[in-house]
BALOBA-1460 file (C-alpha; in Angstrom, 3 decimals):
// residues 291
<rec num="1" residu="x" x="-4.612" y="22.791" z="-22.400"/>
<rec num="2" residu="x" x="-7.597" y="22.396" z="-19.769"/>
<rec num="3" residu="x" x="-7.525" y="23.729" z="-16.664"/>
<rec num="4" residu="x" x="-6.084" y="20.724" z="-14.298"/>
<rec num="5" residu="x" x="-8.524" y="20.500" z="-11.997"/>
<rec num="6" residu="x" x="-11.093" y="18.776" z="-9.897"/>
<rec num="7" residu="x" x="-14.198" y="19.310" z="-8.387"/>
<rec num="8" residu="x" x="-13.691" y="16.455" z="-5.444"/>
<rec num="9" residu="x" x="-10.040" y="18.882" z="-4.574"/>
<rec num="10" residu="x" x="-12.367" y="22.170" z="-3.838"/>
<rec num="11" residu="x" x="-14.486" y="19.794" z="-1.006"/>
<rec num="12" residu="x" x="-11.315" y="18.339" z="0.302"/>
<rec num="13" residu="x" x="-9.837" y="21.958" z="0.538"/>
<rec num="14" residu="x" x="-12.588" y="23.294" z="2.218"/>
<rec num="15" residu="x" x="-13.008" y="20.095" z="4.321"/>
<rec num="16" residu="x" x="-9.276" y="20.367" z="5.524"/>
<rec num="17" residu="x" x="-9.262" y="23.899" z="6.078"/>
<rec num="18" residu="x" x="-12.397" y="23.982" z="8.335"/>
<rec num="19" residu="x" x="-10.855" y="20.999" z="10.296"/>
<rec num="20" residu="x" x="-8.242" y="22.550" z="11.003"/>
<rec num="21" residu="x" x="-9.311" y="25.985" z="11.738"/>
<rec num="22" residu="x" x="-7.410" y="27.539" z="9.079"/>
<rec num="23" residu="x" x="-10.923" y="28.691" z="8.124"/>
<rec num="24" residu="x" x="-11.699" y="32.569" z="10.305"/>
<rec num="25" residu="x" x="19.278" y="28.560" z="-12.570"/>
<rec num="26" residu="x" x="20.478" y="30.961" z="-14.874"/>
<rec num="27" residu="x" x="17.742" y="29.586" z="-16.724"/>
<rec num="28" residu="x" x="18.471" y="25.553" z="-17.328"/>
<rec num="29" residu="x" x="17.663" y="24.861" z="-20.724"/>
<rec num="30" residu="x" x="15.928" y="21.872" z="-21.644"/>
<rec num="31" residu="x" x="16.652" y="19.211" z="-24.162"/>
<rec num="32" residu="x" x="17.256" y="21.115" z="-27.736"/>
<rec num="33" residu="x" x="18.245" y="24.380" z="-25.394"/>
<rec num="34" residu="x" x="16.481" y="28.289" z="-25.469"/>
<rec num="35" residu="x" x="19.466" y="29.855" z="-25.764"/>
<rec num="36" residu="x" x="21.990" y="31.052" z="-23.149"/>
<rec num="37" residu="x" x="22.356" y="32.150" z="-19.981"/>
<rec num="38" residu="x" x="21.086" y="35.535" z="-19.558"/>
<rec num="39" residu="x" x="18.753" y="35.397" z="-22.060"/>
<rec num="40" residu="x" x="14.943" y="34.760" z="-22.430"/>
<rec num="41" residu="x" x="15.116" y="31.734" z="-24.933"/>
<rec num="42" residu="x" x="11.607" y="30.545" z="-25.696"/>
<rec num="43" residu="x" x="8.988" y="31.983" z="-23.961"/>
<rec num="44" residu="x" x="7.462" y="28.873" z="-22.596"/>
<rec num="45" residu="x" x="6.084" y="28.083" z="-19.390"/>
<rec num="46" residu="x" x="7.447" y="24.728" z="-17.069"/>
<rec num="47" residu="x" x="5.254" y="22.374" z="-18.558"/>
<rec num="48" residu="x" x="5.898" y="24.109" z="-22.087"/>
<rec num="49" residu="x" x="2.496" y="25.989" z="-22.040"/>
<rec num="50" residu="x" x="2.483" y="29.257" z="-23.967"/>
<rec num="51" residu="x" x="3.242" y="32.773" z="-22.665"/>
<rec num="52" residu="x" x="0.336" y="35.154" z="-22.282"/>
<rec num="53" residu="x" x="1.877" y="38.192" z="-23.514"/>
<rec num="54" residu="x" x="-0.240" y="42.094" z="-22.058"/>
<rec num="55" residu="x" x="-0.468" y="43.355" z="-25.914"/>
<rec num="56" residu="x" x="-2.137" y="46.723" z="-24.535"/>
<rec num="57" residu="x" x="-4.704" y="47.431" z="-21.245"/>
<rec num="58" residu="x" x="-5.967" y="44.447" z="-19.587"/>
<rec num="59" residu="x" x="-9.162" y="42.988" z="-20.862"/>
<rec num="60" residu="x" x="-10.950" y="44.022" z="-17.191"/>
<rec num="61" residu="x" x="-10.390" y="44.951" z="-13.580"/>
<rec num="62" residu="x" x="-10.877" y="41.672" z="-11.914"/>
<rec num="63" residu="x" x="-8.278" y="40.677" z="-10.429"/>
<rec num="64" residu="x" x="-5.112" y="39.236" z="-11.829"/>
<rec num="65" residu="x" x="-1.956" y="37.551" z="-11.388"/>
<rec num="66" residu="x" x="1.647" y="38.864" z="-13.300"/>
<rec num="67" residu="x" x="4.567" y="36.684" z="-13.605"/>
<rec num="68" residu="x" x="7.871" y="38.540" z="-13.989"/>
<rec num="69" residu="x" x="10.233" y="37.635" z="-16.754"/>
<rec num="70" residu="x" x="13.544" y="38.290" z="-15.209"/>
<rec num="71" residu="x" x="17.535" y="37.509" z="-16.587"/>
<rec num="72" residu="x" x="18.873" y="34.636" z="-14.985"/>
<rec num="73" residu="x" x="22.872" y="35.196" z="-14.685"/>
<rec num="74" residu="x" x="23.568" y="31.701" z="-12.832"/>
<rec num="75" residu="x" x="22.162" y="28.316" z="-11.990"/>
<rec num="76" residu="x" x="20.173" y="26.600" z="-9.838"/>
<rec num="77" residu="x" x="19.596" y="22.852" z="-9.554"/>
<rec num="78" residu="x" x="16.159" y="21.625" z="-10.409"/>
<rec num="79" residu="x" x="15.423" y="25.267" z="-11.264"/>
<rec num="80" residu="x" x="13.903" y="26.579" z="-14.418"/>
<rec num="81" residu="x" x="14.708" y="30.518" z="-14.021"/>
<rec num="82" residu="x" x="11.650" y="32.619" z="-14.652"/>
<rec num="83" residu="x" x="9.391" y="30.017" z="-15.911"/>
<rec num="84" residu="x" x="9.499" y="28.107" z="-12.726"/>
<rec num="85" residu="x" x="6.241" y="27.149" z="-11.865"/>
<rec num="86" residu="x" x="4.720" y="29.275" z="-14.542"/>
<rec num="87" residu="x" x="1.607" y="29.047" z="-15.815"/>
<rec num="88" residu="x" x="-0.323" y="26.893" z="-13.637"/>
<rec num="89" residu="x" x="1.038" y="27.450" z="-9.849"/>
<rec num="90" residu="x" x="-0.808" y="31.522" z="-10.189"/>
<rec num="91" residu="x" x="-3.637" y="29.869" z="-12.388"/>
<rec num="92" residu="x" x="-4.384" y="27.487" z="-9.946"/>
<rec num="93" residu="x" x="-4.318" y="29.917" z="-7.418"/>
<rec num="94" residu="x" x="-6.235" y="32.157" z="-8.761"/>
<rec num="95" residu="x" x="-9.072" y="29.808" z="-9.240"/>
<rec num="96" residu="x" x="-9.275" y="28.381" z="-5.894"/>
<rec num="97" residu="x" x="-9.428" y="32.168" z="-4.935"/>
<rec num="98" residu="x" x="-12.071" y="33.038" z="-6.741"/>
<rec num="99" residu="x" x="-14.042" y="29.669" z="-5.143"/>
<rec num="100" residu="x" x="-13.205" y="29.683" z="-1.748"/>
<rec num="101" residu="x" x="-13.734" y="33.862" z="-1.625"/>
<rec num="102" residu="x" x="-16.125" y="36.581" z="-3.178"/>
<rec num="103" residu="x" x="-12.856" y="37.609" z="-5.723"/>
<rec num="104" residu="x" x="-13.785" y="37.637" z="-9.142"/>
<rec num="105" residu="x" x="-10.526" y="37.178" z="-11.140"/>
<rec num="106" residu="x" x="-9.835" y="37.560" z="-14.562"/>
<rec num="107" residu="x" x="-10.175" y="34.850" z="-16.968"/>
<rec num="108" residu="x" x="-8.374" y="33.370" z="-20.589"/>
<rec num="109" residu="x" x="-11.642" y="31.568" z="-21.061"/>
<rec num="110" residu="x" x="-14.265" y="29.960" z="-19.326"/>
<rec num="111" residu="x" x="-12.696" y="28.723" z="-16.132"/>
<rec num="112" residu="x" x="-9.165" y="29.383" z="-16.994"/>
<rec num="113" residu="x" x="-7.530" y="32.493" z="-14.924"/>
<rec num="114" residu="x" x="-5.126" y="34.641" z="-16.775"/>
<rec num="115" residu="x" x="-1.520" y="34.362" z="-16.178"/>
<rec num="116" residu="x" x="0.134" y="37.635" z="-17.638"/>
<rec num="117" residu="x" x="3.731" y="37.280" z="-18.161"/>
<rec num="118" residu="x" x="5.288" y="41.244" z="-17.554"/>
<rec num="119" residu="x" x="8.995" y="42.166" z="-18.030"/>
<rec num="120" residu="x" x="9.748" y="44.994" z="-14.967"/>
<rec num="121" residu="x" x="10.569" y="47.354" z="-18.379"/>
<rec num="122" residu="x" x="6.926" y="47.240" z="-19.770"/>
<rec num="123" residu="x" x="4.188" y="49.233" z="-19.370"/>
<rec num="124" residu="x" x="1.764" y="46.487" z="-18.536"/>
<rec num="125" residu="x" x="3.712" y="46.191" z="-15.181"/>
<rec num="126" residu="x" x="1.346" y="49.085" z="-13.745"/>
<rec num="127" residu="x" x="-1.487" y="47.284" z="-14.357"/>
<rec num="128" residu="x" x="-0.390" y="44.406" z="-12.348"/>
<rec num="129" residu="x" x="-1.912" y="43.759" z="-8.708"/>
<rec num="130" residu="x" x="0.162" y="41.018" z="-7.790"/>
<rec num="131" residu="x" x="3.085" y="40.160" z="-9.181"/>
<rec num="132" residu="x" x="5.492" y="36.387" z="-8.589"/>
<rec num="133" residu="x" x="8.477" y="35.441" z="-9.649"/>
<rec num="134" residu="x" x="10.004" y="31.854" z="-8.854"/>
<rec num="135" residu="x" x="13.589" y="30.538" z="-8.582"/>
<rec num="136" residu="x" x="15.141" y="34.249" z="-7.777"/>
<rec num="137" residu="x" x="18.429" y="33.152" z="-6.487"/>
<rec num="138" residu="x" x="19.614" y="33.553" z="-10.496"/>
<rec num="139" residu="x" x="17.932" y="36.686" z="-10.954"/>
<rec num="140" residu="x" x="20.228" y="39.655" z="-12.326"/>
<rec num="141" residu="x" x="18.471" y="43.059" z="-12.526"/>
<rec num="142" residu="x" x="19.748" y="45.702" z="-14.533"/>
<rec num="143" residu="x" x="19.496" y="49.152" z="-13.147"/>
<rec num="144" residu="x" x="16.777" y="50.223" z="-15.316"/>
<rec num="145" residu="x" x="14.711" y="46.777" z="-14.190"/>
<rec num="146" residu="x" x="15.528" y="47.635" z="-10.167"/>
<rec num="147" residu="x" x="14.253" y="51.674" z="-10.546"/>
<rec num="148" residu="x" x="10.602" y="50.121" z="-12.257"/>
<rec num="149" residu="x" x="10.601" y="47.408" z="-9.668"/>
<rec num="150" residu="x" x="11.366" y="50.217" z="-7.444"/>
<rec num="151" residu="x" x="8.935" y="52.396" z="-8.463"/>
<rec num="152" residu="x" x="5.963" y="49.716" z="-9.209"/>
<rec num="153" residu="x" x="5.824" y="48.753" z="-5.509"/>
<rec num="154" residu="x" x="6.305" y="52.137" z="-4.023"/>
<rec num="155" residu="x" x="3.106" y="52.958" z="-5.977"/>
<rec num="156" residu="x" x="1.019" y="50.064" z="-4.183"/>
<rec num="157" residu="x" x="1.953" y="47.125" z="-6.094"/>
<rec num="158" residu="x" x="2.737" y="43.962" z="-4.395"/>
<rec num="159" residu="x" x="5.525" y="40.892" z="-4.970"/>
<rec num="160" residu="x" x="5.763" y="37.887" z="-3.855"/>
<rec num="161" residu="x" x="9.018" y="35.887" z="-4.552"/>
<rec num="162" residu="x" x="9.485" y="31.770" z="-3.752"/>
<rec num="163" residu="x" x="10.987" y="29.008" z="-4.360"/>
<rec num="164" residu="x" x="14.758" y="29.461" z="-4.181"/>
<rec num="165" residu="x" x="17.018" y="27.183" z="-2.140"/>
<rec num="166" residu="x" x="20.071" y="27.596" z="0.193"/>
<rec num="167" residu="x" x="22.499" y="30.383" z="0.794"/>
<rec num="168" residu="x" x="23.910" y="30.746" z="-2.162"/>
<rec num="169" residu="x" x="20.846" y="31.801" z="-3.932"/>
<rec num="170" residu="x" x="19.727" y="33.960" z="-0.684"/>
<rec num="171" residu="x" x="22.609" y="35.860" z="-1.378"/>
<rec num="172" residu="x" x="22.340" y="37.134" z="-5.347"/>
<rec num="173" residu="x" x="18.528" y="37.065" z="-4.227"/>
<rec num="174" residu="x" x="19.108" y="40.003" z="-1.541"/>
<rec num="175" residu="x" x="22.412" y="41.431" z="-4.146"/>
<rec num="176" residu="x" x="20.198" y="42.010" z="-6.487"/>
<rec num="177" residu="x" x="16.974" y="43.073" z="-4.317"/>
<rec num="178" residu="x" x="19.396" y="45.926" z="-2.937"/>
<rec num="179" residu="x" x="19.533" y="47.468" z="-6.003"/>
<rec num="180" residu="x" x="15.751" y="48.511" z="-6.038"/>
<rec num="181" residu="x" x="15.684" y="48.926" z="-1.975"/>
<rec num="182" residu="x" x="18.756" y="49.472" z="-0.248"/>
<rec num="183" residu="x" x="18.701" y="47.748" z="2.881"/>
<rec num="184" residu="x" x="19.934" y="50.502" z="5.020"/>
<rec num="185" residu="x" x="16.883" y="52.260" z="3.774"/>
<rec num="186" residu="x" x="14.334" y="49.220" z="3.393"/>
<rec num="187" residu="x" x="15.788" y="46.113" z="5.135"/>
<rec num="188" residu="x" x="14.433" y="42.483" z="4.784"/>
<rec num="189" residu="x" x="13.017" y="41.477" z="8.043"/>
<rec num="190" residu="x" x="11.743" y="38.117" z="8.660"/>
<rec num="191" residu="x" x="7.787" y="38.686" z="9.428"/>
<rec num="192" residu="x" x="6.306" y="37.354" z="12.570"/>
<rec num="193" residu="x" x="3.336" y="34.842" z="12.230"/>
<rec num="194" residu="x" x="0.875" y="37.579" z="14.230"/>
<rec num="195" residu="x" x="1.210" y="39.594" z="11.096"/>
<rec num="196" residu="x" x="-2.170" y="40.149" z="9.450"/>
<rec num="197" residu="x" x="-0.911" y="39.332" z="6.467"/>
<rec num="198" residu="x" x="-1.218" y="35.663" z="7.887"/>
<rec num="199" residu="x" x="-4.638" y="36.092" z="8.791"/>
<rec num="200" residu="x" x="-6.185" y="37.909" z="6.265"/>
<rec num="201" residu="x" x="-8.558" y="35.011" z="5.957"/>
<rec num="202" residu="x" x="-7.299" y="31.436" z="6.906"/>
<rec num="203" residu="x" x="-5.098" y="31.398" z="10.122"/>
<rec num="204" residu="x" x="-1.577" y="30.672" z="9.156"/>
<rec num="205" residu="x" x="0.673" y="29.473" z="12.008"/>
<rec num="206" residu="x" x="3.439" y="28.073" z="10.333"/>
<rec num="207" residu="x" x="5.283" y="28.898" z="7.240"/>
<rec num="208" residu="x" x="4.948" y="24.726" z="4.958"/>
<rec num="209" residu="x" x="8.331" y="23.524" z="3.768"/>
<rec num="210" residu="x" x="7.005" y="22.237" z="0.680"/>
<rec num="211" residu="x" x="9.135" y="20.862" z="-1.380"/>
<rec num="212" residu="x" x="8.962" y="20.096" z="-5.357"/>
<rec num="213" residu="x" x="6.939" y="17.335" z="-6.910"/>
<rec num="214" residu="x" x="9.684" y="16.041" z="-8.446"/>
<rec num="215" residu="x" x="12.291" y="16.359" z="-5.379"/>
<rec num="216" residu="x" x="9.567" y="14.759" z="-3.333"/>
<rec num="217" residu="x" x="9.304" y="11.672" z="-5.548"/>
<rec num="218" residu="x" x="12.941" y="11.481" z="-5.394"/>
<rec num="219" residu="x" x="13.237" y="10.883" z="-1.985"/>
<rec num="220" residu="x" x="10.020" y="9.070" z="-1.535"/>
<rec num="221" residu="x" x="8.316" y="11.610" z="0.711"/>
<rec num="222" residu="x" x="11.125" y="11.446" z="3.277"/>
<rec num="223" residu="x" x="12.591" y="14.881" z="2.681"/>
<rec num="224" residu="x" x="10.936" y="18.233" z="2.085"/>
<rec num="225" residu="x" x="14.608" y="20.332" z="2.514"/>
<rec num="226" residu="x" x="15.876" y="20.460" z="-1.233"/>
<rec num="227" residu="x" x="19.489" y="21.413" z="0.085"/>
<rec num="228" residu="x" x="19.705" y="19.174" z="3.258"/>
<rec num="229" residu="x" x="20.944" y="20.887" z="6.270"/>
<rec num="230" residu="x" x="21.583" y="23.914" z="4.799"/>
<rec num="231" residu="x" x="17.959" y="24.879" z="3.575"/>
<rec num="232" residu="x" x="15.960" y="22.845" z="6.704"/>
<rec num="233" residu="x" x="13.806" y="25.791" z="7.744"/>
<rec num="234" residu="x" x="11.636" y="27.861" z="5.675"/>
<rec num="235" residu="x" x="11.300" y="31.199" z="6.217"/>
<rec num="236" residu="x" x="8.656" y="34.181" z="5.295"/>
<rec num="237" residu="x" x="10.531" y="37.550" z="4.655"/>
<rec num="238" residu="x" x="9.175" y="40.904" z="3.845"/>
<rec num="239" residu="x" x="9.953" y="44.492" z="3.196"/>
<rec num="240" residu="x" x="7.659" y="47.228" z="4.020"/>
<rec num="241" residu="x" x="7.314" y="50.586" z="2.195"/>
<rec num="242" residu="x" x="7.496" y="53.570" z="4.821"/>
<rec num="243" residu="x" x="3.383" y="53.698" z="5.898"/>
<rec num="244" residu="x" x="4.577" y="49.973" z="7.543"/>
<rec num="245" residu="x" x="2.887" y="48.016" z="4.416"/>
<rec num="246" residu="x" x="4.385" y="44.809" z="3.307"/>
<rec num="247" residu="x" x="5.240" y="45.505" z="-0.425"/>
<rec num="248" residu="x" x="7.756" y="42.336" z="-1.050"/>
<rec num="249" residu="x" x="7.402" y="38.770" z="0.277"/>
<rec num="250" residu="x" x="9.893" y="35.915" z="0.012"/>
<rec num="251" residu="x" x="9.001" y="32.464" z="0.561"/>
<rec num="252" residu="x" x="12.928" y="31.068" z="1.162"/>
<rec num="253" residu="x" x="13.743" y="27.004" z="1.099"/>
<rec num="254" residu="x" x="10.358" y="26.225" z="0.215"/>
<rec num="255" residu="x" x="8.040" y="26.269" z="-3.167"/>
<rec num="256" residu="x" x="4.698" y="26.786" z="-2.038"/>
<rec num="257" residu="x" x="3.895" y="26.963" z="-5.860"/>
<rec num="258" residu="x" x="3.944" y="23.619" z="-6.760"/>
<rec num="259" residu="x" x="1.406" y="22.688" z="-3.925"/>
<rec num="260" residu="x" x="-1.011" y="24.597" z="-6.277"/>
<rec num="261" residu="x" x="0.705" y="23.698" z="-9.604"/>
<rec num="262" residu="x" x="0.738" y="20.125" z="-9.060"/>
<rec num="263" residu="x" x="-2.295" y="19.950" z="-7.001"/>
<rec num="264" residu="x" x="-4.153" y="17.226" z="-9.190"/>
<rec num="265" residu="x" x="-0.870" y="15.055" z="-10.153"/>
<rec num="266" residu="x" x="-0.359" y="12.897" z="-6.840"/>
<rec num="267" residu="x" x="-3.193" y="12.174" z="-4.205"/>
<rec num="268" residu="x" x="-0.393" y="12.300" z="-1.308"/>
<rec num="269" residu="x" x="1.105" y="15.289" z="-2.618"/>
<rec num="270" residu="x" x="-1.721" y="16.772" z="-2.609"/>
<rec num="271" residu="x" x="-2.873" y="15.830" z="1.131"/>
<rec num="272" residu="x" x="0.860" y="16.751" z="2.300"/>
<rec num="273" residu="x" x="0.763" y="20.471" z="0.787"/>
<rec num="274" residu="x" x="-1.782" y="21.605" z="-0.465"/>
<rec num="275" residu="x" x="-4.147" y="22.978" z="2.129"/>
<rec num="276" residu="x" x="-0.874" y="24.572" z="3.739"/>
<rec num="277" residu="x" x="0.064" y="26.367" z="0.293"/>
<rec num="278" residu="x" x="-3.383" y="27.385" z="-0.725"/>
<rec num="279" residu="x" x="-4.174" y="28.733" z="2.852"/>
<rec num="280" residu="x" x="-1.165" y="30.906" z="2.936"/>
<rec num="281" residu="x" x="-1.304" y="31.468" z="-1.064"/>
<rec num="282" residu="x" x="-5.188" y="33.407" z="-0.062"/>
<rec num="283" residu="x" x="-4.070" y="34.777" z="2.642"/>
<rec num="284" residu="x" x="-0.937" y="36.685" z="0.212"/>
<rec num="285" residu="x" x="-3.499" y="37.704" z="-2.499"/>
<rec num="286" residu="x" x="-6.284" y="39.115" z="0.305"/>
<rec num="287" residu="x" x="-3.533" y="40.946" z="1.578"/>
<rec num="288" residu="x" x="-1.838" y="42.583" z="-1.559"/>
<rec num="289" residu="x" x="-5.826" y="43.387" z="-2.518"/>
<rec num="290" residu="x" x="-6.098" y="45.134" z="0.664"/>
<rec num="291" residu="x" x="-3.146" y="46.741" z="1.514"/>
């Protein structure tokens, strides 16, 4: 499958950002089904793309992106568990990285970033820099998962969780987080936009509601909130290991993935989200490569 992308979106990207100064459930099955909650089904990605499985060390040390292939023990509307945005929201990402900074990432083939998909069990997890995971709010983690989670990001790694929706997710997100980091010991703070995590490179000074392609189309462009009232502010959460270092970040009622996944599939999508998502999306990976 080639690489959706186009040449015109890096000038517009680079045009926008410099205007603005941004520049100093349980896993739904689809039709036909995977298989049941709780379980992994078919490893296939959203758009059914195929999985890109670590079968030993990674081919270099560029840098890379990891997907985590979590359990999903309840539902989510318009959620797709793990595979949520998976392959092309990182790939995407990555790319634009590696064109709008010096980063040299880690490529399939010729202009196609890899996209490692990692269980928290496997051994390939400590080779990943940066680490996602989409549509948490039907994560479950077993114990064994939450002490390698625990362990992974203690050691430097870095996670960045997104696009989950409402309360009710929010809450088996942060169950399920407290098994790795107790929050008496590590508690989830909402992270101020001075935090040089949002100006690593392009100055953040908002965290984007941005909303689903799909959900978008729905409503016509009217609505970014997915769950009306209840999810109408988007919020950037953290934890930090004990040195002060963010470790964790959770992008809550909003999916900044899709404004890279689906950057090439709607002209007005595109314009609406995607500068916002790719600025803070660079800012995230600059950081985790840093810190």
């Amino acid at each position: 499958m080639a690489l959706r992308r186009r040449s015109h979106l890096l000038v517009v990207l680079t045009v926008l950002f410099a205007a603005s100064g941004a520049y100093a459930y349980a896993q739904l099955a689809p039709p036909g089904g995977f298989g049941g909650i709780g379980g992994f089904g078919q490893l296939r990605g959203e758009q059914g793309d195929p999985p890109e499985l670590p079968k030993g060390p990674f081919p270099d040390g560029r840098f890379t992106s990891c997907r985590m292939l979590y359990t999903s023990v309840r539902r989510e509307a318009n959620g797709a568990g793990w595979r949520t945005d998976y392959p092309w929201g990182e790939r995407h990402l990555m790319t634009r990285l590696s064109e709008l900074t010096k980063t040299q990432v880690s490529l399939l083939e010729p202009e196609v970033p890899h996209a490692w998909l990692v269980r928290l069990t496997d051994e390939a997890l400590f080779q990943c820099p940066f680490l996602v995971a989409s549509d948490v709010g039907t994560i479950g983690l077993s114990r064994e998962e939450a002490d390698r989670l625990h362990d992974y990001l203690l050691k430097g790694g870095f996670l960045w969780v997104d696009d989950f929706w409402g309360e009710a997710a929010w809450n088996q997100w942060s169950k399920e987080i407290a098994k790795a980091f107790p929050p008496s010991e590590f508690p989830i703070q909402d992270v101020p936009l001075d935090d040089p995590i949002f100006h690593s490179m392009m100055e953040v000074k908002r965290v984007p509601q941005i909303t689903s392609i799909r959900f978008w189309r729905s409503t016509g462009g009217r609505s970014t909130s997915e769950r009306g009232a209840e999810s109408a502010t988007a919020h950037f959460r953290g934890i930090r290991d004990k040195g002060g270092r963010l470790m964790l970040v959770m992008t809550h009622n909003t999916d900044v993935a899709d404004s890279w996944e689906r950057e090439g599939e709607d002209p007005e999508f595109f314009y609406q989200f995607s500068p916002e998502g790719y600025a803070l999306g660079i800012d995230v990976a600059l950081y985790a490569m840093t810190h």
